[in-house]
N, C-alpha and C positions, 0 to 999 in steps of 0.2 A: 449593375445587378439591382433588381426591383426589392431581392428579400431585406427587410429593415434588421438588423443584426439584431438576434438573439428575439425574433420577433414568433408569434404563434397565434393561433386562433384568438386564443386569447391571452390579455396579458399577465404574464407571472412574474413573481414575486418567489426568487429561491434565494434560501439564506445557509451557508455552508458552515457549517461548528467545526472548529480546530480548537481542543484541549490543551489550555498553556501546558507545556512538557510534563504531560499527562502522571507520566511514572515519578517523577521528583516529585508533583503537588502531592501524590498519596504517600510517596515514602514519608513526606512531611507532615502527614497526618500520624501516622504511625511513630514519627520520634518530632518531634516537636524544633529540638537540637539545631536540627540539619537548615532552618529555615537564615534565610540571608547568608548561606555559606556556600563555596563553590564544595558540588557533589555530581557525582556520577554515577550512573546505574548501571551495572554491565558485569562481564568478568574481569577475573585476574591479571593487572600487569604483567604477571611471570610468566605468561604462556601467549594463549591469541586471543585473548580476551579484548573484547570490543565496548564501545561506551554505545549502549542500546538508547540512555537520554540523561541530560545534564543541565544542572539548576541555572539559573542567567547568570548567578555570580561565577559563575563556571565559562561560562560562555564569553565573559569579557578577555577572559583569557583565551580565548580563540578554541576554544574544546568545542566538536561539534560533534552529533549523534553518528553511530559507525566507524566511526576513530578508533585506532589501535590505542587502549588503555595503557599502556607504556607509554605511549607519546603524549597522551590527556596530562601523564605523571609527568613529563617533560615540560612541558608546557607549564601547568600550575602544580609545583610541587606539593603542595599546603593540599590537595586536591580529596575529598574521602570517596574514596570507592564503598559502594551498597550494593548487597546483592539483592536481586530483581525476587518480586514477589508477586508473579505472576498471578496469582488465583485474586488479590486481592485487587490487580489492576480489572481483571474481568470484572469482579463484582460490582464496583464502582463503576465502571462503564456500562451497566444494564440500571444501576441509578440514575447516570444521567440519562439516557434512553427511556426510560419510564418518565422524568419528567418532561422533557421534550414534548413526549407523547401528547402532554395537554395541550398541546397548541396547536396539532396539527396529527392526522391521519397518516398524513402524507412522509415519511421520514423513513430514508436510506442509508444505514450506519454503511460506509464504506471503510471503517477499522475501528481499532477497539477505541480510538480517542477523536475519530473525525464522522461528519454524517451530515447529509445534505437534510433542509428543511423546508416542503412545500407549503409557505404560507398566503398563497394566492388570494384565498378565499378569506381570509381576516380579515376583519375592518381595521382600522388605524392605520397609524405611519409602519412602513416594515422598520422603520432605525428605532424606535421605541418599542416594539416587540422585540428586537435584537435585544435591547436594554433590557427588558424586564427578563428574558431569558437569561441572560448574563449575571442579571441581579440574582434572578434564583439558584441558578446552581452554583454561585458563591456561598449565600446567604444560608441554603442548605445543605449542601456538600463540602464546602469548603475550595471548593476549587475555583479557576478561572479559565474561560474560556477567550478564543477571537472568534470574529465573524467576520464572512463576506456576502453582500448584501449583493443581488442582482438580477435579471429577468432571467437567465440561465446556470446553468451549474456551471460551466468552463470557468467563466468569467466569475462568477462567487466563491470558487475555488482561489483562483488567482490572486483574487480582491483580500481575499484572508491573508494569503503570504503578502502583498502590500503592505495591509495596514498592520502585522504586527510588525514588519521589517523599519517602521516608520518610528516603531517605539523605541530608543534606547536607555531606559531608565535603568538597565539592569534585575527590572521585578517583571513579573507577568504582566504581559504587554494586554490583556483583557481588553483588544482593539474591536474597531469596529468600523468597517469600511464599507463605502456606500456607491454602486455605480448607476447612477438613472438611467431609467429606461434609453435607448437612443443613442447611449455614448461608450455603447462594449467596445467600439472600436478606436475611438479616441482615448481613452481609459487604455485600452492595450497596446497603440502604437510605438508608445518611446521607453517602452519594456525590452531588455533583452529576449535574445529566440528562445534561450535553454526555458524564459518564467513561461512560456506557453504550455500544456498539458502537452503530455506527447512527445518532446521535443527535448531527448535525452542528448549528454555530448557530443555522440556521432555523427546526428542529425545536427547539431548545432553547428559542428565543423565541417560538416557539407554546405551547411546554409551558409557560412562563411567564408566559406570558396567561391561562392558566387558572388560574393560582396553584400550580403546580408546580415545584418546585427541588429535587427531589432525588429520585434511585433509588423510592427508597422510597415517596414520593410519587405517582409512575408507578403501581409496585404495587398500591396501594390504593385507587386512581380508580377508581370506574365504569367499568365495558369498555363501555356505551352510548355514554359520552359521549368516549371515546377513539376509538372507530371512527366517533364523528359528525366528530369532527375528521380523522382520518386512514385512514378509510375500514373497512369490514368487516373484510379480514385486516389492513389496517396496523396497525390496534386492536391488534386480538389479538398478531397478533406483538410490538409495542412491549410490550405487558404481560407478555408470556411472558419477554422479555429483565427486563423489570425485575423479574422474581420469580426470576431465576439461572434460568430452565428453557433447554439449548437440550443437542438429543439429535443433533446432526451430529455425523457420525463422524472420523475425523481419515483423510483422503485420502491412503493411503499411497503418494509418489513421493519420486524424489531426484532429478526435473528441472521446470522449468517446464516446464505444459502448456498455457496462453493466457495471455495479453496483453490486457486488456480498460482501458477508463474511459467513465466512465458519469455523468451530472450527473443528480439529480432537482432539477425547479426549485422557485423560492421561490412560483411561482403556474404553475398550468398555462397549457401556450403551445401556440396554432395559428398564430405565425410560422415561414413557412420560410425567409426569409433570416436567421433567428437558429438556427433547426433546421440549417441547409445550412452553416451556417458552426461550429455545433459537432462536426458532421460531420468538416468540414478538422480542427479543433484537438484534436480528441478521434486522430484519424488521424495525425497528426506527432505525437504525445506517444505512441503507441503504435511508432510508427518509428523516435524514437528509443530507446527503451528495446529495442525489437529490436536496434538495432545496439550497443547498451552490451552485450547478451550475448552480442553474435556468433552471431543466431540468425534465421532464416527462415519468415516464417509462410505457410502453404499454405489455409488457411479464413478467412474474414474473415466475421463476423458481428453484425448489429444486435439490438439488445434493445429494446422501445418498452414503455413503459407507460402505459394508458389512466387518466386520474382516478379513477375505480373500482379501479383497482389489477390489474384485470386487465392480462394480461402476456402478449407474443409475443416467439420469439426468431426470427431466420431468418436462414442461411449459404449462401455460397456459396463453390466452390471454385476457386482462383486457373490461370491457365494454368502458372505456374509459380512455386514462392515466391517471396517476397520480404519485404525490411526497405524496401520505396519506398512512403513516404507517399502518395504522384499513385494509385499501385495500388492501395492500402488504401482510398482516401477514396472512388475510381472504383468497388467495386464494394461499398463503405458506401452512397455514395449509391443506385447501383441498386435496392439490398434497400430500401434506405428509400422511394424511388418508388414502388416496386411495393407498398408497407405501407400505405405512409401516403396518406391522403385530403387534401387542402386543405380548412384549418376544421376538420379534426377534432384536436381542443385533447391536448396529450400532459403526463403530469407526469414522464415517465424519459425519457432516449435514452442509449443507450451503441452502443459499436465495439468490438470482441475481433477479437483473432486467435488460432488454433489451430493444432493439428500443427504443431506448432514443431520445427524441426529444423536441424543443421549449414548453412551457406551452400554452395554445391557449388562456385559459381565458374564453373561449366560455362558456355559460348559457343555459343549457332548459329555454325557455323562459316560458313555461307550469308551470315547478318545481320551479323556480325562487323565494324565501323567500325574499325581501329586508333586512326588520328585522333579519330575522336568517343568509343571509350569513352576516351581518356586524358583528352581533355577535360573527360567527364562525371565519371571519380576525381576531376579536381583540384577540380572545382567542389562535389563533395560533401564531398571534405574541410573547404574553406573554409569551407560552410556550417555543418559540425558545430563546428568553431574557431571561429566566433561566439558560436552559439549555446551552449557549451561555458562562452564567456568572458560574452556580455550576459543569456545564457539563451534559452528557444527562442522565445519570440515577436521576436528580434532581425529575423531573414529570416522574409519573411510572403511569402506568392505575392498577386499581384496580385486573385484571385479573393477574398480575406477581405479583404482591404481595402473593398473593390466591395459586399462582403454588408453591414460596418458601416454605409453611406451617410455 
């Protein structure tokens, strides 16, 4: 292969920000207490409360993020659970984002605590920009971050879980990992498959059926026998990542602009009562996450992908935004009726939402209930203070239950 890994017209210089466990540094600002102590942020032990993120001294104890908080409490008894304070994680996240901002134009928050950073066009070293960015959003935030340094986003992604993986002090690993131009591929060879982007368990346990374990490994298979497994372009693509190659550009915004989740399955499926019901749960996990940022989506749109790997996407546009699951799911399903054939076998389905913007608040003054919307407030409160405290499959509508059988 002629192309030089991770190679483009011209050469860049992308730096990947990962916020040391972003929600413990701010609960730390807010109590002081918590700092050098194992603590988790999540719900309730007593129900299905899950650990959303947890401090390093927590972490020695082997507690990891999405852990059933029962078991956190098993683990390190001594352990304080904190309830999540979500408005004030956003806040702090549009501060780091504003400072960032002086470095570069170029910057693509990909969540509320990570975001890629196009510094091409700087002069200096990129590890001394790393530094002085690192320096400041301590210095002024209080926080810490990693970084991963390198000509492409895959590979600066990656570079960031390396080099905090490298720190074990038990404090914010504030790492800083550097892959020169020319050596994406050496840099990712004697990596496990799962650290490649993309390359969730399933896939990693196919890849290991072949006799595959590592980065490198990927790279140097046959592209026949990789697209015999996972299709013509999935082939290709999976070998282009394992060779460090990937030429997307860094998406310069300073706000979210969709909302999406998307499962590919572990075997292709032409169930739709397991389709119709990923529909709902894929739709409330996208609704809440609209209302975590206080934000309104106006397009709702389905992604299907054929076993072949071909791919459709199709939108529709709402009669008026909204963060309400019942709308999201109501006009997912539609698109997806009008797609989708019965029997014809799917291996992706995903739901986004787009044109994301402020909630208005605004009332038909016509439709207007006093009595039923206070109702409907108090009942959506409730239901986020569950779901908050057991997590979101606590309150289920009647309809996914009906789909399980």
């Amino acid at each position: 292969m002629n192309e030089q890994a991770g190679s483009s017209p011209e050469q860049r210089s992308i730096i990947h920000l990962d916020l040391d466990a972003f929600f413990c540094a701010v609960e730390e600002l807010r109590d002081a207490s918590l700092r050098g102590k194992p603590f988790a942020v999540g719900g309730s032990p007593e129900g299905r409360g899950v650990v959303a993120s947890c401090s390093y001294p927590a972490r020695k104890s082997g507690i990891r993020s999405a852990m059933p908080m029962a078991r956190a409490l098993r683990l390190c008894p001594e352990l304080i659970i904190v309830r999540h304070h979500f408005r004030d994680y956003v806040e702090m996240s549009h501060k780091v984002m504003e400072l960032i901002q002086r470095y570069s134009e170029s910057i693509q928050p990909i969540s509320i605590d990570e975001a890629f950073i196009d510094i091409s066009k700087l002069p200096g070293d990129s590890v001394e920009i790393g530094r002085s960015i690192q320096t400041e959003i301590r210095d002024h935030l209080q926080l810490y971050a990693s970084l991963g340094i390198a000509s492409n986003k895959l590979v600066a992604k990656i570079a960031t879980e390396v080099g905090k993986g490298s720190v074990r002090t038990g404090e914010y690993p504030n790492a800083i990992q550097r892959v020169p131009p020319g050596e994406e591929a050496a840099f990712l060879a004697p990596l496990p498959c799962d650290a490649l982007w993309g390359v969730g368990p399933k896939t990693a346990e196919r890849l290991a059926e072949l006799g595959l374990h590592t980065i490198g490994q990927i790279a140097a298979h046959p592209l026949r026998e990789l697209q015999r497994q996972f299709g013509p372009q999935g082939g290709i693509d999976l070998q282009r990542r394992a060779q460090g190659i990937d030429n997307s550009p860094v998406h310069a915004s300073g706000e979210t602009k969709s909302i999406s989740q998307e499962e590919t399955f572990a075997r292709d499926t032409d169930d739709q009562r397991l389709l119709e019901s990923l529909i709902r749960s894929q739709s409330e996990s996208i609704a809440n996450r609209l209302r975590r940022l206080e934000l309104y989506g106006g397009t709702v749109k389905i992604k299907l992908r054929w076993p072949d790997f071909s791919t459709i996407t199709r939108q529709s546009t709402l009669a008026e935004p909204s963060d309400d699951a019942v709308k999201i799911e109501a006009a997912a399903l539609q698109l997806f009726h009008q797609n989708w054939k019965p029997g014809r076998k799917l291996r992706l389905l995903g739901v986004g939402v787009s044109k994301l913007g402020l909630p208005s608040k605004q009332l038909n003054l016509w439709d207007w209930n006093p009595q039923a919307a206070d109702k409907q407030e108090r009942l959506d409160k409730a239901v986020r203070a569950l779901q908050a405290e057991y997590g979101e499959s606590a309150i289920r509508r009647a309809g996914e239950l009906k789909a399980e059988g």
